[in-house]
C-alpha positions in Angstrom: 0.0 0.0 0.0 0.8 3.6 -0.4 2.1 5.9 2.2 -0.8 7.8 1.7 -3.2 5.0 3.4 -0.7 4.4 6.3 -0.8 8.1 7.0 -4.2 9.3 6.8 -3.4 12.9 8.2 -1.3 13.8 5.5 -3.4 15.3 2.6 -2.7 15.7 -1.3 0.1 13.8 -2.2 1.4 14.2 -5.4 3.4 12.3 -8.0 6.4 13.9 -9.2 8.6 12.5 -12.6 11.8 13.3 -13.1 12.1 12.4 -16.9 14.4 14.2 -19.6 13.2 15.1 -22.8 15.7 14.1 -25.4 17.2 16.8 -27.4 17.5 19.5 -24.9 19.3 23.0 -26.0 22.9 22.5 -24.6 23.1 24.5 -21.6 20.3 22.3 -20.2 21.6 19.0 -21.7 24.9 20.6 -19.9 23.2 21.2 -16.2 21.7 17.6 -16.9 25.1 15.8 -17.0 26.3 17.7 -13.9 23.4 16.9 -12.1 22.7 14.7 -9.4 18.8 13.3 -9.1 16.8 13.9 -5.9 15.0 10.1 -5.3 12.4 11.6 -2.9 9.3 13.7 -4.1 8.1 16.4 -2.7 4.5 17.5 -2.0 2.3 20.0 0.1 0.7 19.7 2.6 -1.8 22.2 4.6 -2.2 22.7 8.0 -5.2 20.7 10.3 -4.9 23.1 13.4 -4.2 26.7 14.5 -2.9 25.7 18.1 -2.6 29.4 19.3 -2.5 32.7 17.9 -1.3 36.1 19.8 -4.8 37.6 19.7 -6.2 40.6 18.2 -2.9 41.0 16.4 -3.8 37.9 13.8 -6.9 38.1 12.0 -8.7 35.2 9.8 -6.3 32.8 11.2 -8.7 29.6 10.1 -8.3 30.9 6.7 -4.5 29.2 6.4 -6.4 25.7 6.8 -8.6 26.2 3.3 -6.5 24.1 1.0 -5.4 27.1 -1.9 -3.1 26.9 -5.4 0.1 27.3 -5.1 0.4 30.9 -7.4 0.2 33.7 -5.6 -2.3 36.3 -7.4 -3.3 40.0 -7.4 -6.7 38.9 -5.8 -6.4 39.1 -1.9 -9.4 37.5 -1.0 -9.9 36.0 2.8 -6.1 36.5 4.0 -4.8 35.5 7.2 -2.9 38.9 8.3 -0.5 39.5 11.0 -0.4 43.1 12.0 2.6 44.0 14.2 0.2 47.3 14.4 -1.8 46.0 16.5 0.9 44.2 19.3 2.8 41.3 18.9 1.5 39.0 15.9 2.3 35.7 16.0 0.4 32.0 14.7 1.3 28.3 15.7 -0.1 25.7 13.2 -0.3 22.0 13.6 0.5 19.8 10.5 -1.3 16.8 12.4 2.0 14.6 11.8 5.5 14.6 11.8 7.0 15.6 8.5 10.2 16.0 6.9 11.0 19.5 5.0 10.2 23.0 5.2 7.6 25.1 4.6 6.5 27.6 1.5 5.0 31.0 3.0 3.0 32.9 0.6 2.0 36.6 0.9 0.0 38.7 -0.7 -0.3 42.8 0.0 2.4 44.3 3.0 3.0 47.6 4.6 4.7 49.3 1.7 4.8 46.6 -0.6 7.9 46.2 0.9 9.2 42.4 1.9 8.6 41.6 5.4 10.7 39.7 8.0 8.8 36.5 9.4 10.6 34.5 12.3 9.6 30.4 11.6 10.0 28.4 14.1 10.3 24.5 14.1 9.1 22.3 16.6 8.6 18.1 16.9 6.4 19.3 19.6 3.9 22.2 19.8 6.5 23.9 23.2 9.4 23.6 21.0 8.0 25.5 18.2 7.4 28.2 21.1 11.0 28.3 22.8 13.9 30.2 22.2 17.1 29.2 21.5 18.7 27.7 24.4 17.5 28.1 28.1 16.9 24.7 30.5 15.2 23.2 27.9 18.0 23.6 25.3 16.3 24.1 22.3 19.0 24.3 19.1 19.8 24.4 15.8 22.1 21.5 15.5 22.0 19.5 12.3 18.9 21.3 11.1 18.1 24.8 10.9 14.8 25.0 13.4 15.0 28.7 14.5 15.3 31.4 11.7 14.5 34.7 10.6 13.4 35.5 7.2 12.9 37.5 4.2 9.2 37.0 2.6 8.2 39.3 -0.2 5.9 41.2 -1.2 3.0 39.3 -3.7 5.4 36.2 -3.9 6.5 33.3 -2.0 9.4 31.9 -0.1 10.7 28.7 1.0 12.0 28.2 4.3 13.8 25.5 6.7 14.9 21.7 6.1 14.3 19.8 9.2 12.1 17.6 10.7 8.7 18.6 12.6 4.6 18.6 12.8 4.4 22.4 14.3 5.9 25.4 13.0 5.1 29.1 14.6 5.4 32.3 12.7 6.0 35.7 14.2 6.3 39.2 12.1 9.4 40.3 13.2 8.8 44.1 11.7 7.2 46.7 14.6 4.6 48.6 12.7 4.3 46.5 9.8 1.3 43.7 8.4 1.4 41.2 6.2 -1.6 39.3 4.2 -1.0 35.7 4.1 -2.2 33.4 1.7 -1.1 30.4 2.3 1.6 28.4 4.6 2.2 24.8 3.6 4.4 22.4 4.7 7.0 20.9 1.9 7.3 17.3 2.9 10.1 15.2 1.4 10.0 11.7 1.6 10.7 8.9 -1.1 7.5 7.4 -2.5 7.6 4.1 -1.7 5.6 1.2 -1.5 4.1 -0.1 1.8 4.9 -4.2 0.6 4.3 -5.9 4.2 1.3 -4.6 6.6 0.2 -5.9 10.1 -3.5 -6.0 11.5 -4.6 -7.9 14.2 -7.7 -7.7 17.1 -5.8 -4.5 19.0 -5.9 -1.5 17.2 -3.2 -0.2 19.8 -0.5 -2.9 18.2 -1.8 -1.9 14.9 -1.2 1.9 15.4 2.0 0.9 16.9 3.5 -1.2 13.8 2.2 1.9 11.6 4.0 4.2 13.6 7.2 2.5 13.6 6.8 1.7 9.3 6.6 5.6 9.0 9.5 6.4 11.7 11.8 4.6 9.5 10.1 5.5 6.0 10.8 9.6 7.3 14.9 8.6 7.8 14.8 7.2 4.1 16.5 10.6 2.7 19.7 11.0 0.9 20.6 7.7 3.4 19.2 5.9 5.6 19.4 8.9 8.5 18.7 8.3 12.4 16.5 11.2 13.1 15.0 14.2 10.8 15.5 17.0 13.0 18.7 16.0 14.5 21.1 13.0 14.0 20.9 13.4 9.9 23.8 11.1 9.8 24.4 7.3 8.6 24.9 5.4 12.4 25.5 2.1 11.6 24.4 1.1 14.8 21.1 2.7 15.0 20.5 1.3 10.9 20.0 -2.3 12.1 16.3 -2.4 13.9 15.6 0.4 10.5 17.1 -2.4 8.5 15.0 -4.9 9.9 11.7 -2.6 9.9 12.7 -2.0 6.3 12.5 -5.7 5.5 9.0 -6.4 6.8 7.7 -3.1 5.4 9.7 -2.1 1.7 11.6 -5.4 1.5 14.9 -4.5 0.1 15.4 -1.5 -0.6 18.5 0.0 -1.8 18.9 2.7 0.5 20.4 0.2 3.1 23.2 -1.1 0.8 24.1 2.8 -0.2 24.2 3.6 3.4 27.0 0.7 4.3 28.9 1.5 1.3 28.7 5.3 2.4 30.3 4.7 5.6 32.8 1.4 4.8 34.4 4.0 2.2 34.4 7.3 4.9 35.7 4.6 7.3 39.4 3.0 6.0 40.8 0.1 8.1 41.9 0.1 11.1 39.5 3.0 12.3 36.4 2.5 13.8 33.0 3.3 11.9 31.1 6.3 13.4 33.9 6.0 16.2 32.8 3.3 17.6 33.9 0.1 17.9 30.4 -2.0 18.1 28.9 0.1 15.1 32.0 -1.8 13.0 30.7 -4.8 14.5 27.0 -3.5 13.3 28.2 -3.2 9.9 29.1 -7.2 9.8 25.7 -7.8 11.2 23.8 -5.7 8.5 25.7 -7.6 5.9 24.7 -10.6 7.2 21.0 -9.4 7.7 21.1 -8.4 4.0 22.9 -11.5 2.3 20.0 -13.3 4.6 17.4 -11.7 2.9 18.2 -11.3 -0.7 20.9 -13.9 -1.2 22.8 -11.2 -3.2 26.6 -13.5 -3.7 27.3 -10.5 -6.3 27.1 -7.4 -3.5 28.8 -9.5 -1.0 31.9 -10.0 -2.8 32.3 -6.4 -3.6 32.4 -5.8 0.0 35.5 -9.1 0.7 38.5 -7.1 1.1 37.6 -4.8 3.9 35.0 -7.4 5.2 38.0 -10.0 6.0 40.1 -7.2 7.4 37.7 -6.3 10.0 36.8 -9.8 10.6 40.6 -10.0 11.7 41.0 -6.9 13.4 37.7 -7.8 15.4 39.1 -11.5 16.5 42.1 -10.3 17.9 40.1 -8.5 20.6 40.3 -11.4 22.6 42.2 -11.4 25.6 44.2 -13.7 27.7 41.5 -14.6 29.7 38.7 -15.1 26.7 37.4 -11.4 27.4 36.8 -9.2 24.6 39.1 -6.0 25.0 37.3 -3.7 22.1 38.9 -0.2 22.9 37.2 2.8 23.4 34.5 4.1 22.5 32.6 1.4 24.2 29.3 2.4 23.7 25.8 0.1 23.4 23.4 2.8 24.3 23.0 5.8 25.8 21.1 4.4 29.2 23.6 1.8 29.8 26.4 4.0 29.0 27.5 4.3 33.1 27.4 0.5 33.9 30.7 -0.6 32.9 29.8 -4.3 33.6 26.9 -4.2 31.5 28.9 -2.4 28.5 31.4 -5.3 29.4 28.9 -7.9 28.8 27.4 -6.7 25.9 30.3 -5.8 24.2 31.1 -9.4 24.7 28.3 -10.8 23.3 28.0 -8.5 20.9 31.7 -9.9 19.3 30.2 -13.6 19.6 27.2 -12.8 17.5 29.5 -10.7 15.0 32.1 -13.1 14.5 29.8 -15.8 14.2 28.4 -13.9 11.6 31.5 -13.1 9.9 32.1 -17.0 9.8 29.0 -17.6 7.9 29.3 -14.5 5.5 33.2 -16.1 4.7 31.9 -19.3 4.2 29.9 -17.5 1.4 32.5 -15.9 -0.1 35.1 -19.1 0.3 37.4 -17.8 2.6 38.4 -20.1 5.3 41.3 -18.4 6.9 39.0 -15.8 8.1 36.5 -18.1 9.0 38.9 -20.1 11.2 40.0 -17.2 12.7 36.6 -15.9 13.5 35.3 -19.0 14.9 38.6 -19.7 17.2 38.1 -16.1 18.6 34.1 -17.2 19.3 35.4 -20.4 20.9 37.5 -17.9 23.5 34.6 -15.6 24.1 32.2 -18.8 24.9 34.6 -19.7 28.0 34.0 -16.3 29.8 30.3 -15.5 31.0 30.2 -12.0 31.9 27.6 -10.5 34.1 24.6 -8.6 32.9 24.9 -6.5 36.1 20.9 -6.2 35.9 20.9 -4.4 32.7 18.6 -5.2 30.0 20.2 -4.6 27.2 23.1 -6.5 28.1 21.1 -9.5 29.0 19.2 -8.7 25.9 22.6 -9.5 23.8 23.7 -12.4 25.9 20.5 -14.2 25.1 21.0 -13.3 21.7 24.7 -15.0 21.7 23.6 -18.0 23.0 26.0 -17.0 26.2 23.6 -17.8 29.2 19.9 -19.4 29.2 17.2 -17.1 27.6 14.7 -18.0 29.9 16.8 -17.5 32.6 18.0 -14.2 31.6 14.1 -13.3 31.0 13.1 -14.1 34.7 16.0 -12.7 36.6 16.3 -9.3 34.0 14.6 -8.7 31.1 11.1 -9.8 32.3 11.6 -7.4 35.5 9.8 -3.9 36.2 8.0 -4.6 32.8 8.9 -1.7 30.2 11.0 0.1 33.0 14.7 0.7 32.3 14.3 0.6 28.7 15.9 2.4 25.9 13.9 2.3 22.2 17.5 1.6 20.6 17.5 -1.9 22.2 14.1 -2.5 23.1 13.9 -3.8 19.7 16.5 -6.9 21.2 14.6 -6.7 24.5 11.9 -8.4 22.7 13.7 -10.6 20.7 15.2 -12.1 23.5 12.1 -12.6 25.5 10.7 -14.3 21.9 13.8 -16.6 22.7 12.6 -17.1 26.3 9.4 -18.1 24.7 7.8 -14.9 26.7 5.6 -13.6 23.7 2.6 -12.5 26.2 5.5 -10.8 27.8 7.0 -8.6 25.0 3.5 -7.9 23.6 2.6 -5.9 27.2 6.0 -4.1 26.6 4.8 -2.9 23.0 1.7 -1.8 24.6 2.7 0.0 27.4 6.3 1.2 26.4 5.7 2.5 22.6 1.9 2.9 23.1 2.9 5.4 25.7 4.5 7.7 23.4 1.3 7.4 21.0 -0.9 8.3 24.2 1.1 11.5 24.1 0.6 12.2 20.7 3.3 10.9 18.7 2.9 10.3 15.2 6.6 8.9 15.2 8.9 7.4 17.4 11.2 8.8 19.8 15.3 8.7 20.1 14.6 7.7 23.5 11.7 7.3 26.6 11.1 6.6 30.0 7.9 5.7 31.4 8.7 7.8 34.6 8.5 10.5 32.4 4.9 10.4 31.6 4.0 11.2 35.5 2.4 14.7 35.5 3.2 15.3 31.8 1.4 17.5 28.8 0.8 16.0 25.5 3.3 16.9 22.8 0.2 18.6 20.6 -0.9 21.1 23.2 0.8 23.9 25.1 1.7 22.3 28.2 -1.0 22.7 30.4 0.1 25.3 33.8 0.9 22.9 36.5 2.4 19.8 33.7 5.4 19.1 33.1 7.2 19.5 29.6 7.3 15.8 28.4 9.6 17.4 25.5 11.4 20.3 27.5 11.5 18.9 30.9 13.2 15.5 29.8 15.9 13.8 28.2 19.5 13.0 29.0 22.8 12.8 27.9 23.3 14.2 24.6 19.0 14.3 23.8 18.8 16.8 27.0 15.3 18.9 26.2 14.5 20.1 23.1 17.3 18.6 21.4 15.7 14.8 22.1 14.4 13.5 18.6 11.1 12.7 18.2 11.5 10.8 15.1 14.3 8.5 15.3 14.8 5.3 13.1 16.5 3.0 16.1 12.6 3.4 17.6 11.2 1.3 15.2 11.9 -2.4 16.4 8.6 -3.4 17.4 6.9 -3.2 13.4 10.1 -5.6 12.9 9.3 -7.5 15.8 5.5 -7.7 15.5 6.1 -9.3 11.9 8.3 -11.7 12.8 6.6 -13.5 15.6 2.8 -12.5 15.7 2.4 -12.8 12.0 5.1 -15.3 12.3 7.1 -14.9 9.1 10.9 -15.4 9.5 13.0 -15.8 6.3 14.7 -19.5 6.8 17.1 -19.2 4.2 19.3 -16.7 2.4 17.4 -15.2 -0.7 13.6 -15.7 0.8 13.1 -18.5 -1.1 12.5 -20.8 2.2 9.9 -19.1 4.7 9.2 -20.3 8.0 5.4 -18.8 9.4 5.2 -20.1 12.9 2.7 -17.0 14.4 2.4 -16.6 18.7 -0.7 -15.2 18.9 -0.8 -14.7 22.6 -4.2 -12.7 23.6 -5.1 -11.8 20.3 -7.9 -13.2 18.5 -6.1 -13.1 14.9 -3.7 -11.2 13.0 -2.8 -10.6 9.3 -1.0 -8.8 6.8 1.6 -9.5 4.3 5.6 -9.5 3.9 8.0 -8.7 1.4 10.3 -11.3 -0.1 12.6 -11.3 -3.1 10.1 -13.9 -4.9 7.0 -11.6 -4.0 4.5 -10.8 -1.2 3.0 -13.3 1.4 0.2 -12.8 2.3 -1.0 -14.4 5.8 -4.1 -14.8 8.1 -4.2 -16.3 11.6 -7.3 -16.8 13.4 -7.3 -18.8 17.0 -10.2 -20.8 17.3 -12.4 -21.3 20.5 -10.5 -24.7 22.1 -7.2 -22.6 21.5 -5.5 -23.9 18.2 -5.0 -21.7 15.1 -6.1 -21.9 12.0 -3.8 -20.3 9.0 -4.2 -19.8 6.0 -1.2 -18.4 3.7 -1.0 -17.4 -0.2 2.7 -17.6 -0.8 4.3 -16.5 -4.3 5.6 -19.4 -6.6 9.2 -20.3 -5.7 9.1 -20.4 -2.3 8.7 -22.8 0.1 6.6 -22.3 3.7 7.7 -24.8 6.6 5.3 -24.3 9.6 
C-alpha cells in the first residue's frame, strides 16, 4: 500500500517524474550531465490546526487551513494577516503529523509593498515550536536549521527551513508592519515508496503501533538511511540495524540500506572504527549478514570481501588472555547503559560472539576459510568467559542473543523485571527478541503496549530517540501547550546528549517493534538466504487473529491467523511461486 493509506493525516500527495526530454538545448543537456537526481518527491501539505495565535494582532487565522493553489495572485481575497500594528502578531499551526521538509509561505499585499521579516519556528512538539534558543530546555539548531528569521516578499512566495517537525510558529518580526497571508504549507520530502508488508490484528493499539514504527523509518529514508530528521541526519551504523530490519518487513529491500553501508565502509578506511565506535563496525558485519540473509545477493557481498576479512581480523584479535573481549574505546551500546561498565562489558562481549559468528558464515559464502577459522577460534575464546549482565537489560538482551547464558533465565531474573522500565527504544527492539527466545511472547506484547503505546498516548505520530515511562507522571501532550501545573514531556526531559528540546522525536532505532510484530505474531521469519525458504510459525498470545503480508525477493506473502475457541489456530497463507513455507 501507499504511504498515503498508512498516513491518513497527511493530505494531497502528489506524483512527481523526473524524466528528460531528449534533445535539450545545450546549456540544459549541460546542467543535466552535472546533475545529481533527488529520489524523494516532494508534496504539500496544509495545515489541520491553528494551536494558538497572539490575539487581536492575527486576523482570519482559520483561513491558512482552506487548502489554496500554489500561485500567488493579485486577488487578496480572505487573507490571514499579522499586523505588528496592533501588538505582537504571531500564529502556531499544527500539520497533524511529523514531516520532513520545510515550509512555502505565501503573501500577498504588506505595509509598503515592501518584503517583510517572518521568524519560523520549528518544533517536533507544539512547546518547541514556542521556545527560544537555548535556556533549560535547550532548544537548538544543531544538524537542522529549526529557529530562523526570514525574508518574505511582497505578492510572492518563499521557502523556508529543512528539518524535521509537525508544528511550526510564525512571528512578524517588523514593529509597525502587516502582512496578508495566503497560504503556509508544509514541503514534505519523503521517497514514494511502496508499503509491501502490513500488520492488523484484534488491537488497534498494536496496529497503530506497527504503523508508527513503518513511518518512523520510511521519514529517515532521505539521501541515506538517517537516524532522526530534526537531528542526528547522519548514517549510524548502529542505529540502521532495527531500521534495517523494519525495512524488510515493510519495503523489503530497498537499496537505501546497501548505499548507506557502502557510504560509511568508504568514509571509514581500516583500522578506524565506523562512526567511532567500535560495536557500530561490528554493526556493519551484522547488516551484511542481515542483507545476504534476505536477498541472497553473492554479487554485492563480494564487492564488500577485502575490507570485510580485514575487519573480521582486526575484530578477533580482541580477545584477551582470559577469553574477554578488550574492544577499545568508544565502548558504547546505548546511551542508558552507558555508566554501567559491567553491562557495556557484557554486551560488548556478546555482541563480538554474534559478530564473529556472523562473519564465519558471510566467509563461508564468499570461500574464505582463513577468516573463518579465525573468527570461529576467537568465538570459541569468548564462549569460556560468561560475563555479568549486572541487571541491565540490554546487556542480557545480547547475551541471550549470543547463546552466552539461558534465555529464559535471563528473561526471569532481568529482562522480564519492572515490565517496560529501564528501557531504551535503541534496544528495546533486542529486548523483545530475546524474551521471543525465552518463549515470553505474552510478555513482550505488554512491553509494545505499554512502552511504545505510551509515546502514542502523548501524541506521537513517530517514534522517539529515547523514553522513559517515569516520564509520563504529570506530563502534557506533545500537541498542546503544556497545560500550567504539567510538566514539559519534551522540555523537561531527556538526558545525555538528547537533553530537552534537542531529544528526537523521530528517530529510526525506535522502530523495532513493526520488525518485531512481523516476525513473531504474523510469524514470518526468512529460513534461508534469498527468501526463497519461509518459515510462518505466528504466537498469537491474547489476540484473536492477525494478518497482513511480507515482502520477499520472490513476491508478497500474504498471511491470516485466526485462533479458534479450544485454543488452536487456523492459517491460512497465499505464498508467491518459488518459495517454500515450513510451519
Amino acid at each position: 500500500m501507499r504511504c498515503r493509506r498508512v498516513v491518513g493525516l497527511v493530505a494531497g500527495w502528489v506524483m512527481v517524474g523526473a524524466t528528460v526530454a531528449a534533445g535539450l538545448p545545450g546549456p540544459v543537456a549541460d546542467v543535466q550531465a552535472r546533475a545529481v537526481r533527488d529520489s524523494r518527491v516532494r508534496t504539500f501539505v496544509t495545515p489541520v490546526r491553528v494551536v494558538w495565535h497572539s490575539g487581536g494582532a492575527v486576523e482570519n487565522a482559520g483561513a491558512l487551513l482552506q487548502k489554496r493553489s500554489g500561485q500567488i495572485t493579485l486577488d487578496a481575497s480572505n487573507p490571514c494577516v499579522l499586523d505588528s500594528r496592533k501588538g505582537a502578531a504571531a500564529i502556531l499551526l499544527d500539520f497533524g503529523v511529523e514531516l520532513n521538509g520545510g515550509v512555502q509561505i505565501m503573501a500577498w499585499n504588506s505595509k509598503d509593498n515592501k518584503p517583510v521579516r517572518l521568524r519560523v519556528r520549528f518544533g517536533e512538539s507544539a512547546s518547541e515550536a514556542m521556545a527560544d534558543l537555548g535556556g533549560e530546555q535547550n532548544a537548538t539548531n544543531d544538524h537542522a536549521i529549526r529557529d530562523q528569521t526570514t525574508l518574505v516578499p511582497w505578492l510572492g512566495t518563499a521557502e523556508i527551513g529543512n528539518t524535521g517537525f509537525r508544528f511550526v510558529r510564525i512571528d512578524l518580526a517588523d514593529d509597525d508592519s502587516f502582512v496578508q497571508l495566503k497560504s503556509v504549507r508544509a514541503v514534505f520530502l519523503y521517497r514514494d515508496l511502496d508499503y509491501l508488508g502490513s500488520f492488523r490484528c484484534s488491537d488497534e493499539r498494536l496496529n497503530r503501533i506497527w504503523q508508527t514504527g513503518a513511518y518512523t523509518v520510511h521519514l529517515n529514508m532521505q539521501d541515506y538511511l538517517w537516524d532522526g530528521i530534526k537531528r542526528d541526519r547522519l548514517v549510524w551504523v548502529g542505529d540502521m540495524h532495527p531500521e534495517t530490519e523494519t525495512i524488510f518487513a515493510v519495503f523489503g529491500a530497498d537499496a537505501i540500506v546497501p548505499a548507506s553501508l557502502d557510504l560509511v565502509r568508504d568514509e571509514t578506511p581500516l583500522p578506524r572504527w565506523m562512526n567511532g565506535i567500535s560495536s557500530y563496525s561490528m554493526w556493519w558485519v551484522l547488516l551484511h549478514h542481515a542483507w545476504h540473509h534476505y536477498t541472497g545477493d553473492v554479487a554485492y557481498l563480494r564487492q564488500q570481501r577485502t575490507y570485510l576479512t580485514g575487519l573480521l581480523a582486526q575484530l578477533a584479535a580482541c580477545v584477551g588472555p582470559d577469553n574477554r573481549e578488550t574492544l577499545p574505546a568508544h565502548r558504547f551500546l546505548d546511551w542508558p547503559s552507558s555508566e554501567n561498565k559491567a553491562a557495556i562489558h557484557a554486551g560488548l562481549h556478546s555482541l563480538l560472539v554474534m559478530t564473529l559468528r556472523a562473519g564465519a558464515e558471510l566467509c563461508d559464502v564468499l570461500d574464505e576459510p582463513a577468516t573463518r577459522a579465525q573468527c570461529l577460534d576467537s568465538v570459541e575464546k569468548l564462549l569460556k568467559h560468561t560475563p555479568d549482565p549486572a541487571d541491565s537489560k540490554q546487556a542480557a538482551a545480547l547475551m541471550a542473543l549470543a547463546g552466552l547464558a539461558d534465555a529464559g533465565k535471563l528473561n526471569r531474573e532481568v529482562l522480564a523485571v519492572d515490565g517496560p522500565q529501564r528501557m531504551s527504544t535503541f534496544y528495546g527492539y533486542y529486548v523483545l527478541q530475546a524474551r521471543a527466545m525465552a518463549g515470553d511472547y505474552q510478555g513482550a506484547i505488554d512491553v509494545i503496549r505499554q512502552y511504545w503505546g505510551a509515546m502514542l498516548d502523548l501524541g506521537a505520530t513517530t517514534f522517539w530517540e529515547d523514553f522513559d515511562l517515569q516520564w509520563t507522571q504529570n506530563a502534557g501532550r506533545i500537541d498542546e501547550l503544556v497545560p500550567e501545573g504539567k510538566k514539559d514531556i519534551h522540555g523537561d526531559f531527556g538526558n545525555y546528549c538528547y537533553v530537552g528540546f534537542r531529544h528526537s522525536l523521530c528517530h529510526g532505532w525506535a522502530s523495532g517493534p513493526t520488525a518485531w510484530l512481523s516476525e513473531h505474531v504474523l510469524g514470518v521469519r526468512i529460513a534461508e538466504p534469498g527468501g526463497t525458504v519461509v518459515r510462518i510459525q505466528p504466537h498469537l498470545a491474547d489476540l484473536d487473529w492477525a494478518e497482513g503480508t511480507f515482502p520477499t525477493t520472490r513476491g508478497v506473502i500474504k498471511v491470516r491467523h485466526e485462533k479458534k475457541a479450544d485454543g488452536t489456530i487456523e492459517t491460512k497463507i497465499d505464498a508467491p511461486k518459488g518459495i517454500t513455507i515450513l510451519r
